[in-house]
N, C-alpha and C positions, 0 to 999 in steps of 0.2 A: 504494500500500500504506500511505503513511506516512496518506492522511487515513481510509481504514479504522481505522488504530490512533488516531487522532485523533477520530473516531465514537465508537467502544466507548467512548474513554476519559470521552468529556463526557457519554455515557449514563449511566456507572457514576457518574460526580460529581453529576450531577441526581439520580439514583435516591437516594444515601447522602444528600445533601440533605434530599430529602422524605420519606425513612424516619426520619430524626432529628429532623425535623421531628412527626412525626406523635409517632415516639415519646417527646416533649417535653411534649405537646398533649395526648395519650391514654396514659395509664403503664398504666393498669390493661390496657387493650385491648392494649398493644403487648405485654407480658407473656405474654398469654393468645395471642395469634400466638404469640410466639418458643415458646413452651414445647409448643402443643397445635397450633397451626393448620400450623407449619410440618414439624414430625413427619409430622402425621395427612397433608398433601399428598404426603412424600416415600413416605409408606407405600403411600399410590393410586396412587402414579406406579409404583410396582414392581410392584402385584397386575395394572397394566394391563400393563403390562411382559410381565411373564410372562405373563398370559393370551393376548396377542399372539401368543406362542412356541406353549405349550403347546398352544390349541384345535388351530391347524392340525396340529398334529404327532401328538394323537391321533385328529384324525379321521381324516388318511392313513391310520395303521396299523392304524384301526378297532375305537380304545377307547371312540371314542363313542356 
């Protein structure tokens, strides 16, 4: 268990690394992530989400 937590942990420090990195290197771009890119992903990640839920549950009932 303990090298599991020892995994995640040296991903999550590589990852913070090359994010800080980049956003050093590129300000304009990393901006334009944080504010629009990362929004706009979590936003598809729930319309997918949902549509997941919803298609199959209307077409059982036969709203489609």
């Amino acid at each position: 268990m303990a090298a599991i937590w020892d995994s995640i942990h040296n991903f999550e420090n590589k990852f913070d690394r090359y994010a800080e990195r980049f956003a050093l290197r590129h300000p304009y771009l990393a901006v334009f992530v944080m504010f629009i890119g990362v929004p706009l992903f979590i936003l598809i990640a729930v319309v997918v989400s949902t549509m997941l839920i919803a298609v199959p549950m209307a077409w059982v009932f036969g709203w489609l």
